[in-house]
N, C-alpha and C positions, 0 to 999 in steps of 0.2 A: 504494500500500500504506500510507504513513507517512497519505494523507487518512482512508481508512477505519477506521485507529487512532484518529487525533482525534475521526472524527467515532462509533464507539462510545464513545470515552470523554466527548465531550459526551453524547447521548443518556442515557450512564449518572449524569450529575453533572446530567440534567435530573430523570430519574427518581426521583434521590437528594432533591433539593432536591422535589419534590411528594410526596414519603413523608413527609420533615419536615413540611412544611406542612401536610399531616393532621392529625398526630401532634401539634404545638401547637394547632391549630384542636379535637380532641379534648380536648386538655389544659385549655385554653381554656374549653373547656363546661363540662368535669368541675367546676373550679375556680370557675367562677358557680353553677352549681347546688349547691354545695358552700354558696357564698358567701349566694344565697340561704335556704338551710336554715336556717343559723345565722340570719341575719337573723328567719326566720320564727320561730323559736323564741325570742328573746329579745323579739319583739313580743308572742310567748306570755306569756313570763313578766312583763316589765314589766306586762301588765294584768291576771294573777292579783297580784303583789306591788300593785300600783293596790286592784284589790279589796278585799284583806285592810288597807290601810293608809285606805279608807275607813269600810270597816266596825269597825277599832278605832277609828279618829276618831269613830265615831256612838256608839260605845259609851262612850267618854271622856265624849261631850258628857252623855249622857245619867244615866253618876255625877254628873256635876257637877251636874244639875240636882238628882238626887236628893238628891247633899248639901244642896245648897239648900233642899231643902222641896218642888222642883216632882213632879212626875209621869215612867213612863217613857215614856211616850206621846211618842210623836216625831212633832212637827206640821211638815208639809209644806208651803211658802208659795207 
C-alpha cells in the first residue's frame, strides 16, 4: 500500500515537472519572438533615422555650396 503511494506520488511530481517544462519552453519562445520584434523594429528605425540624417547631410552640403557660388546640382563621383 505505502509502494503504491510513492509511486502515485512520483508519477504525479513526474507529471508536474513536464507541465513546467512546457510552460518555460513556451515562455521561452514567447520571450525571443518578443525579443526578436523589438530587435526588428529598431533595425526599422535606425535606417529611417540613417535616411533622414543622410538626406539633411546632402542638403547641408548643398547650402554650403550655394553659399559659395556653386550650383544645387549634386554631382555623383
Amino acid at each position: 500500500m505505502q509502494w503504491q503511494d510513492e509511486k502515485k506520488r512520483n508519477e504525479k511530481l513526474i507529471a508536474d515537472i513536464a507541465a513546467r517544462e512546457k510552460d518555460w519552453a513556451k515562455k521561452g519562445e514567447s520571450t525571443r519572438m518578443q525579443y526578436e520584434a523589438v530587435i526588428h523594429d529598431l533595425k526599422q528605425e535606425v535606417f529611417v533615422l540613417q535616411s533622414r540624417l543622410n538626406e539633411e547631410e546632402e542638403q547641408t552640403d548643398a547650402k554650403k555650396r550655394v553659399v559659395k557660388g556653386g550650383s544645387l546640382k549634386v554631382e555623383n563621383f
